[in-house]
N, C-alpha and C positions, 0 to 999 in steps of 0.2 A: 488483541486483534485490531488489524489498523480499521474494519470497515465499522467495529464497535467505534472504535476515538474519534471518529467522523460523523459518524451519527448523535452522539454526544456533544460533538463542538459544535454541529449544527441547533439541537437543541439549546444548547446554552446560547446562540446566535439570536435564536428565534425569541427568546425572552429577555434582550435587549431593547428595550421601547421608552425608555426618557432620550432624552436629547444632549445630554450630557455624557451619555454609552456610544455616538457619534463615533467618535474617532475610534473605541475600541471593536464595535461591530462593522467598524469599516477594515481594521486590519483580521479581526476574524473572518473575513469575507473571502481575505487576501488570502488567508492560511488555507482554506476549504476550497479554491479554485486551484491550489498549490496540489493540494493531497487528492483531486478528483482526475487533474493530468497524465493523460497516457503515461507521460515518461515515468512520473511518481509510481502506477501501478506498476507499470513492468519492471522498476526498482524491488519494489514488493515481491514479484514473483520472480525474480532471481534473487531475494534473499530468500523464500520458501524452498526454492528447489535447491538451495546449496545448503540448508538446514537440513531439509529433508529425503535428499538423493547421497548429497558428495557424501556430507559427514555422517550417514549411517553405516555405521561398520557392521552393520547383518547383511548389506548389501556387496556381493563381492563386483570385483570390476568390470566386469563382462556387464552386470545388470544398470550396472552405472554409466555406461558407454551408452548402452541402449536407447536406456531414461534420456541421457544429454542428449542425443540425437533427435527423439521425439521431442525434447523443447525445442532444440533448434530449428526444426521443421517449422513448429507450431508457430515460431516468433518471424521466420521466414516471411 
């Protein structure tokens, strides 16, 4: 789950405290302002909805059309 891998990089972030972790908790910093961006999320949630809309084959197409429409709206 990416909001687990975030929460974890953050903690790992947060227990960089010599002065020689500098450069590394400065590109961790980079990474978590990467992974906290609109564009990133909405990445996220068009990989969930095509996991879990397109490619379920118990869903037949009519239910799939529906589903697409209501993200469409919602990202609208």
């Amino acid at each position: 789950d990416a909001h687990r891998a975030l929460e974890l990089l953050e903690d790992y972030h947060t227990r960089l405290n010599k002065s020689q972790d500098k450069p590394l908790k400065n590109a961790i910093e980079r990474v978590i302002r990467i992974f906290k961006s609109k564009l990133f999320q909405a990445l996220l949630d068009i990989q969930e909805f095509y996991e879990c809309t397109l490619l379920d084959d118990s869903k037949s197409n009519q239910e799939k059309t529906l589903e697409t429409l209501r993200v469409a709206s919602k990202w609208e």
